[in-house]
C-alpha positions in Angstrom: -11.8 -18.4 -10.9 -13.7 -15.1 -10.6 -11.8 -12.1 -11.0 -13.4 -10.9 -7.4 -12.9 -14.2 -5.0 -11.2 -14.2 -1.4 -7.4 -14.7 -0.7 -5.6 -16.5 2.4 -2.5 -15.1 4.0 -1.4 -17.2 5.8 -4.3 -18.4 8.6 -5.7 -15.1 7.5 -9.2 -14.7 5.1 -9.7 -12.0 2.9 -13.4 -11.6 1.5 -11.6 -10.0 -1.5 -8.5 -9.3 -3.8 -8.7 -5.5 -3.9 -5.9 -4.0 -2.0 -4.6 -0.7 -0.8 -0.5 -0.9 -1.5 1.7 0.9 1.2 2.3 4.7 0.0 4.4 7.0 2.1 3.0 9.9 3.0 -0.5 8.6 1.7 -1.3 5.4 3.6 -2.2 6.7 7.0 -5.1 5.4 8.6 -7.6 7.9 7.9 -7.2 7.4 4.6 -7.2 3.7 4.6 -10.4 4.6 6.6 -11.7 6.0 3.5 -10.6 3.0 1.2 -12.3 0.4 3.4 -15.3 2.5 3.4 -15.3 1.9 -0.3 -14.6 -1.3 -0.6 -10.8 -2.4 -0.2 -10.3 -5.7 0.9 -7.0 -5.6 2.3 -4.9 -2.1 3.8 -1.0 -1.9 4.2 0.5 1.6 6.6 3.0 3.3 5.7 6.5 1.8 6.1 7.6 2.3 8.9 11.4 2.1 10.3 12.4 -0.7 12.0 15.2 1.4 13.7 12.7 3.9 14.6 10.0 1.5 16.3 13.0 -0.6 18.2 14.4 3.1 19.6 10.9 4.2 20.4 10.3 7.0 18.4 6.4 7.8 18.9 5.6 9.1 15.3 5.7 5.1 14.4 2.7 4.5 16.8 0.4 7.4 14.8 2.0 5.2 11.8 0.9 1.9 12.8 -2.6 2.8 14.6 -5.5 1.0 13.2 -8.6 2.6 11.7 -12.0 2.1 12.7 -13.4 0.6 10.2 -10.1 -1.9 9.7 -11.0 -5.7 10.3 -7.6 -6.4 8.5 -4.4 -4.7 7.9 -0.9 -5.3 7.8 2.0 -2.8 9.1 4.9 -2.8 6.6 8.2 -2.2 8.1 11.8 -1.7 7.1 15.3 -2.1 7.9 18.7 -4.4 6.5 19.5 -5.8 9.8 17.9 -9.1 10.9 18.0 -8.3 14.8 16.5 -5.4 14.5 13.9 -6.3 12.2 13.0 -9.4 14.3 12.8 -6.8 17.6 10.8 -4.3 15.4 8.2 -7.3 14.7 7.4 -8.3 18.3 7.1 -4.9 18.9 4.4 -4.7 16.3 2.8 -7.3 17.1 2.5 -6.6 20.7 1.3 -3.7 20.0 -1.0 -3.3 16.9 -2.3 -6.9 16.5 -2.4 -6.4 13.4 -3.3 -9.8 11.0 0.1 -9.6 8.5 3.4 -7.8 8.9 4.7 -6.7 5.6 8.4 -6.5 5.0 9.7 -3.8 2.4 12.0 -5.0 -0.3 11.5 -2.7 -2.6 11.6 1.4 -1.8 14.1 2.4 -4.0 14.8 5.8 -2.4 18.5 6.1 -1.5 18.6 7.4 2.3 16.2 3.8 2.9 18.3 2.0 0.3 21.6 2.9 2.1 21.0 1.1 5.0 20.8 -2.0 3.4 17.0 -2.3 3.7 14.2 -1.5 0.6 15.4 -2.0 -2.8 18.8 -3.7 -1.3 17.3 -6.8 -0.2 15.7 -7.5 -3.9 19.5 -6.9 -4.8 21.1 -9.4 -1.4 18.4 -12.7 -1.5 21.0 -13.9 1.0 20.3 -11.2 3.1 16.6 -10.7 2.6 16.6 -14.4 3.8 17.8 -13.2 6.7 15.6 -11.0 7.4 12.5 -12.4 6.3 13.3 -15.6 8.9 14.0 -13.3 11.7 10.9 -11.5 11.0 8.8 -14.8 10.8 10.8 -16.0 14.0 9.8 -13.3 15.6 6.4 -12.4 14.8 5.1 -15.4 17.0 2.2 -17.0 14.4 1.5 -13.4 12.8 1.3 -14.0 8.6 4.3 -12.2 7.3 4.7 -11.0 3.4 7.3 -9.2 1.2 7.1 -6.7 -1.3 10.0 -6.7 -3.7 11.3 -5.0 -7.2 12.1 -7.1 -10.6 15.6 -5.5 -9.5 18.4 -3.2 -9.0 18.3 -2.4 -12.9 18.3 -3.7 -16.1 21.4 -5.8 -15.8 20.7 -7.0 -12.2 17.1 -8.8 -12.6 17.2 -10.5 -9.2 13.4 -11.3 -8.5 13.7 -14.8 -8.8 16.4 -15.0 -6.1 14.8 -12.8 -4.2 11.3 -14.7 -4.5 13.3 -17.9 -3.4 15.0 -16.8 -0.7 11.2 -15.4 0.5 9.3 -18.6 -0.2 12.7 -20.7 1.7 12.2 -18.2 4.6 8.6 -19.1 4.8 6.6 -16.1 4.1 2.9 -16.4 3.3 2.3 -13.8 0.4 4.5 -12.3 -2.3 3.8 -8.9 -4.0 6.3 -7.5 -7.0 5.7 -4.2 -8.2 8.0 -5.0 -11.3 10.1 -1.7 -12.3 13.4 -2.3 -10.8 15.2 0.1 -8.2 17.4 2.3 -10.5 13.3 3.1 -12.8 12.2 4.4 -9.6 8.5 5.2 -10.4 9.5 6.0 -13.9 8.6 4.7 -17.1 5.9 1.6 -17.2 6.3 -1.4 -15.3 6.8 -5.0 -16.8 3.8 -7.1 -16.5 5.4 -10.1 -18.3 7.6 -10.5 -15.4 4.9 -10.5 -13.0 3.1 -13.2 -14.6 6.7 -15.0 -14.3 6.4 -14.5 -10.5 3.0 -16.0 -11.0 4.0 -19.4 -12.4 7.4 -19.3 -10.5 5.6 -19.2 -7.5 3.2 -21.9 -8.5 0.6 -21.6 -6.3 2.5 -22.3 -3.1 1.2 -18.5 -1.7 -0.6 -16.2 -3.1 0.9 -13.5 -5.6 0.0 -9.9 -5.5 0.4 -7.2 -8.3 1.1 -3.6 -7.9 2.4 -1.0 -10.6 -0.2 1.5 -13.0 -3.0 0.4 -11.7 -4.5 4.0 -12.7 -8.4 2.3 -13.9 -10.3 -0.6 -12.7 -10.0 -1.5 -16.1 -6.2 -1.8 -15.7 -6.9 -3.6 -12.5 -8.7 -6.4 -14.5 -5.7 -6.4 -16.9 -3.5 -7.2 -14.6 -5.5 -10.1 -13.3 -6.1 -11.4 -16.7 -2.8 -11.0 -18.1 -0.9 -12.5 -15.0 -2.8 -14.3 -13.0 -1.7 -12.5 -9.8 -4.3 -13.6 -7.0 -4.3 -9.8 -5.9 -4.1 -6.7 -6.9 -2.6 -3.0 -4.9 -3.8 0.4 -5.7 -1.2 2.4 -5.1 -0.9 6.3 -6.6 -4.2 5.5 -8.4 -5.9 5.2 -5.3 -4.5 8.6 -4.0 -7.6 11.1 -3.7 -9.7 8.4 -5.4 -10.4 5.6 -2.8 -13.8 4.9 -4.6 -11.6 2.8 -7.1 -12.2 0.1 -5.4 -15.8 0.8 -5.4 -15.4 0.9 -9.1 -13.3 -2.6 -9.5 -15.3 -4.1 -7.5 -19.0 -3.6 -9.8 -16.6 -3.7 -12.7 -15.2 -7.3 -11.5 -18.5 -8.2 -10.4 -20.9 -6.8 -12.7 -18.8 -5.7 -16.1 -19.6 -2.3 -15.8 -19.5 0.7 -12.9 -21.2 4.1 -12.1 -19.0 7.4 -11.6 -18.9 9.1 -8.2 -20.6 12.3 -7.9 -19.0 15.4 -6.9 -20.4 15.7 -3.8 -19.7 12.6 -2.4 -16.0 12.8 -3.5 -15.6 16.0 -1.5 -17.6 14.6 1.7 -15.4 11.9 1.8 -12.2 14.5 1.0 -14.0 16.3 4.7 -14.5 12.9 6.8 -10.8 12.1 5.8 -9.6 15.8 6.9 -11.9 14.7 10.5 -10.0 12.1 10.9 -6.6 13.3 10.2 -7.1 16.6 12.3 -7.7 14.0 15.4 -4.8 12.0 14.8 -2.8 15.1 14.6 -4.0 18.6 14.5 -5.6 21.2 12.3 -2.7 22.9 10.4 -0.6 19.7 9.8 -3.7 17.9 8.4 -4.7 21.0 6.5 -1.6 21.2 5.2 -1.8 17.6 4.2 -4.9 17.3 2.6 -3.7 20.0 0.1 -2.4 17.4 -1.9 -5.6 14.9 -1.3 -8.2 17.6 -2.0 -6.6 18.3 -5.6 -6.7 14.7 -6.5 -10.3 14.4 -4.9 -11.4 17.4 -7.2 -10.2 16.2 -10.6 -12.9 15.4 -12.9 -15.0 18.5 -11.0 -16.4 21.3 -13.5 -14.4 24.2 -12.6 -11.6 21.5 -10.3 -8.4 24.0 -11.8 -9.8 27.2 -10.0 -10.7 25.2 -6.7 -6.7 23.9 -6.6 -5.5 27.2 -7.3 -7.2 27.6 -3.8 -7.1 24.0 -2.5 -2.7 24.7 -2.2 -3.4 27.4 0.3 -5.7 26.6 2.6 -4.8 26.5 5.8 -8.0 25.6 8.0 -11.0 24.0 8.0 -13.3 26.7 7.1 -10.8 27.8 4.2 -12.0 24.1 2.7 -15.6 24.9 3.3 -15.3 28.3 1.8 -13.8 26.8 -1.4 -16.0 23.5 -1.7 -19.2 25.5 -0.7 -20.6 24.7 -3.8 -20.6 21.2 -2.8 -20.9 20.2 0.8 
């Protein structure tokens, strides 16, 4: 198979395998806006609290909108309880329509992992069954996927169980990112464990890859070296949605052209658009700090623009400093 080719979820056909990975704090829409615009197949939000949505907190709406330019998304969500995971899905799916609900397995931060939900579910399969049935139950047709961890830690691999009691719950896609829960986002992930996911699996859903994909080249690697039918950007795609740009020639063609200056910092601007109407000018400002200094790496002179970039506070402060190039 080509390493570019299309990928079912479920009833649902991707025209690619290039995926945006849920990030916190990253992942909203106007920057999923951004990676679509440059060619990712497939877009995951935020997570988003199951508790939250069910008590009706309306930060989870800005959360779960979808962009423009989004023909396809899925709307990860979290919790450890099966009732109000299955409650949090109709909800979703009432109101986003979006094509795949994601459940995450694997955050490894302790105020999510407390609760039961995240990393603890890779740790309980019993429970993540649980879950991932009332979820399915409850999302009335909607595709729904897991992401999990290789496990708690070294001594506690649980991906297998937790991959079984997935695939007996009936979800329709499966993506490790394979560091377990106590690495964090430390050290390198195991590939060799993904490609056992891969032939674990065997074909009965799809299998997606996430973890130091940095490089397109990386991003054929994996492929290659696992035979995952997908792959997620995650922190490589952070100020650099034109990776997908780049996979796709390099999947496609063997080779791939940089992105000039200019048209990384436009598309740093139409993201701070976007993210100023979806909240307002400060908070995105404030924001884009972050996204502007990875969007100006590789830029002669890029050290003296962030020494700037991490205290502007309005729009025209961005235009003062990226005159040069807009």
């Amino acid at each position: 198979m080509a390493l570019y080719h299309p990928v079912k979820i479920g009833n649902v056909e991707l025209k690619g395998n290039l995926f945006l990975a849920p990030v916190a704090g990253y992942s909203d829409r106007a920057f999923r806006h951004a990676c679509v615009e440059n060619g990712a197949c497939f877009t995951y939000t935020e997570m988003v609290s199951a508790e939250a949505l069910t008590r009706g907190n309306q930060k989870t709406e800005v959360l779960m909108a979808r962009a423009e330019n989004e023909k396809a998304y899925s709307v990860q969500i979290f919790g450890g309880t099966e009732d109000v995971m299955a409650r949090a899905a109709k909800i979703v799916v009432d109101q986003t329509h979006c094509e795949v609900i994601d459940i995450n397995c694997g955050c490894p931060v302790p105020k999510v992992v407390k609760t039961e939900a995240g990393s603890a579910l890779t740790r309980d399969p019993e429970r993540l069954y649980k879950v991932a049935k009332a979820v399915i139950d409850a999302a009335e047709g909607t595709p729904v996927s897991v992401k999990i961890r290789s496990g708690w830690d070294l001594l506690h691999m649980t991906w297998k169980e937790a991959a079984d009691a997935a695939l007996s719950a009936g979800v329709s896609a499966i993506t490790m990112h394979p560091r377990t829960r106590a690495q964090g986002y430390e050290g390198l992930s195991n590939w060799e464990i993904l490609g056992e996911l891969v032939r674990f699996v065997d074909g009965r859903i799809p299998v997606f890859g996430s973890g130091d994909l940095f490089t397109p080249e990386k991003a054929r690697e994996m492929i290659e070296k696992t035979g995952v039918d997908a792959i997620m950007f995650a922190r490589g795609a952070m100020g650099n949605p034109f990776i997908f740009r780049d996979a796709t020639s390099l999947f496609q063609t063997g080779s791939y052209e940089p992105v000039p200056p200019q048209i990384r910092i436009a598309t740093g601007f139409a993201e701070l658009e976007r993210l100023v109407a979806d909240t307002e000018e400060k908070h995105a400002c404030r924001e884009m700090r972050k996204r502007f200094n990875a969007y100006s790496k590789g830029i002669e002179g890029g050290a003296a623009l962030r020494a700037d970039i991490v205290h502007a506070e309005t729009i025209e402060e961005y235009k003062r400093i990226f005159k040069d190039y807009i």
